[in-house]
Every structure is written in structure tokens, then in C-alpha cells.
C-alpha positions in Angstrom: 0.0 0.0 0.0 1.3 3.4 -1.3 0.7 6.2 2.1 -0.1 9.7 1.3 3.1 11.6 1.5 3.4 13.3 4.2 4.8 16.6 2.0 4.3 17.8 -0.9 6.1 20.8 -3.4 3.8 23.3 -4.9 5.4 25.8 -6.3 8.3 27.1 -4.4 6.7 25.8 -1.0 7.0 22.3 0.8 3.9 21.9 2.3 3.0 19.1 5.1 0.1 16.7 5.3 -1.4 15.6 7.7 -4.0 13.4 8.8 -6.3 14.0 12.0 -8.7 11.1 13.1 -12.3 12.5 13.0 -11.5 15.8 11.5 -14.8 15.8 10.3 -16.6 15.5 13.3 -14.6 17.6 15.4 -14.7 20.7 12.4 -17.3 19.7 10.1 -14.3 19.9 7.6 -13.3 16.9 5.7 -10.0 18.4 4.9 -8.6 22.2 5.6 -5.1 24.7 4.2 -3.5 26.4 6.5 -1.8 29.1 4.4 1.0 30.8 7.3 1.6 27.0 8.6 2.1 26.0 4.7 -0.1 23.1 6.3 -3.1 21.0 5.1 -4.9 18.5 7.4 -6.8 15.5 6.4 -9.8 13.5 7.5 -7.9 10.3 8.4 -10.8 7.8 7.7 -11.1 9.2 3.8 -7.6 9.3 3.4 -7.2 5.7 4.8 -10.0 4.4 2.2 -7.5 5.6 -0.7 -10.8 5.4 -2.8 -12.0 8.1 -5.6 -12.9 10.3 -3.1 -10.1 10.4 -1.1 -8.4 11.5 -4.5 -11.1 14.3 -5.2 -10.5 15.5 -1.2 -7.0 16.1 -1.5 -6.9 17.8 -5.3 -9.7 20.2 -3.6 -6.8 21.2 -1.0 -4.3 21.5 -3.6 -6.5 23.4 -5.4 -6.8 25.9 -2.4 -3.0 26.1 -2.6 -2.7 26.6 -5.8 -5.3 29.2 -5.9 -3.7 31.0 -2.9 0.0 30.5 -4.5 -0.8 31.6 -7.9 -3.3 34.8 -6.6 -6.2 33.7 -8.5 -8.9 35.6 -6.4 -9.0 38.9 -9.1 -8.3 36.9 -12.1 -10.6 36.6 -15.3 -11.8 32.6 -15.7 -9.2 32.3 -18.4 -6.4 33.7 -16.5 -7.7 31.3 -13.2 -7.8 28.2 -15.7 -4.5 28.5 -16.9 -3.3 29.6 -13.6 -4.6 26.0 -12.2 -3.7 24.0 -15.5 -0.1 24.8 -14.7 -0.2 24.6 -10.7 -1.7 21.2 -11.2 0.8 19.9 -14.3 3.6 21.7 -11.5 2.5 19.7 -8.7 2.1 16.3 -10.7 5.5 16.6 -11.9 7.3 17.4 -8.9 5.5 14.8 -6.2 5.9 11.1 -8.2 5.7 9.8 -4.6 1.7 11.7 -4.6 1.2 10.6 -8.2 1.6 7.0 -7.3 -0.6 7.5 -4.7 -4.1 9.1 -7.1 -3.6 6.6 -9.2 -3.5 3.7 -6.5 -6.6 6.0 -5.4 -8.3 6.1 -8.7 -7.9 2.0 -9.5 -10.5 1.7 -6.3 
């Protein structure tokens, strides 16, 4: 079994990950960024089930990254787009540890 690394590069930035049993519960967050702690935490049971979903939960938090990293809040929708085509195609190539992990992810 392939863990989720526990950091990632995006952009110039190593950010951690973490897992938190019940996040959930105790936030009513399945996931969360912390932008100053270059930090995202997890829901440790939908990470553990390494299913679709636990795919889909952890690109939403990269998204927040990227959208924080590449300052997307003022931009047009084709400016945001290609902003987030090239944070995601970034953060693919530099993680091959995370890549193995989606598509362990994506085969359940």
C-alpha cells in the first residue's frame, strides 16, 4: 500500500500533510489549508480508504493552494484556468511519490 506523502512541493513551497482522526466530526471539515503553517490537514478515515474520493479531497486542497499561491482571487476565468492547469501539471511533476498515490486512489 502506497501512504499519502506526508509533504508535498507546490510551487516554491514544501507543504506538510497531515491526517487528523475525526477531523470531520470535530470541524465539520473533511480536509482544511493552512496558508501561514504552509499546512493541510486531512480526515484520516477518507484518506485511509484511498478510494476516488479520497483523490477528489486532497486535489480540492491542492486546489486551495494553488489558488492561494498563484493569486487567483481577481483573475478573469481564463487567467484562473490557466493559472490551475499549470499549478496542477507543477505539482504532478514534482510529487511522483503523490502521483503513485491518485492513481492507487483512482484503481479503487
Amino acid at each position: 500500500m502506497i501512504s499519502l506523502p506526508s509533504k508535498i512541493r507546490v510551487g516554491g513551497l514544501d507543504i506538510v500533510l497531515r491526517c487528523q482522526d475525526q477531523l470531520a466530526d470535530i470541524t465539520d471539515d473533511e480536509g482544511s489549508y493552512h496558508a501561514g503553517r504552509q499546512l493541510v490537514v486531512f480526515d484520516k478515515a477518507i484518506i485511509s480508504k484511498r478510494s476516488s474520493y479520497s483523490c477528489i479531497l486532497v486535489w480540492h486542497e491542492l486546489c486551495h493552494i494553488i489558488f492561494d499561491q498563484y493569486a487567483l482571487k481577481e483573475k478573469k476565468e481564463e487567467d484562473a484556468v490557466n493559472g490551475f492547469s499549470r499549478g496542477i501539471v507543477q505539482i504532478l511533476k514534482d510529487n511522483p511519490q503523490l502521483n503513485k498515490w491518485i492513481n492507487q486512489c483512482l484503481k479503487n
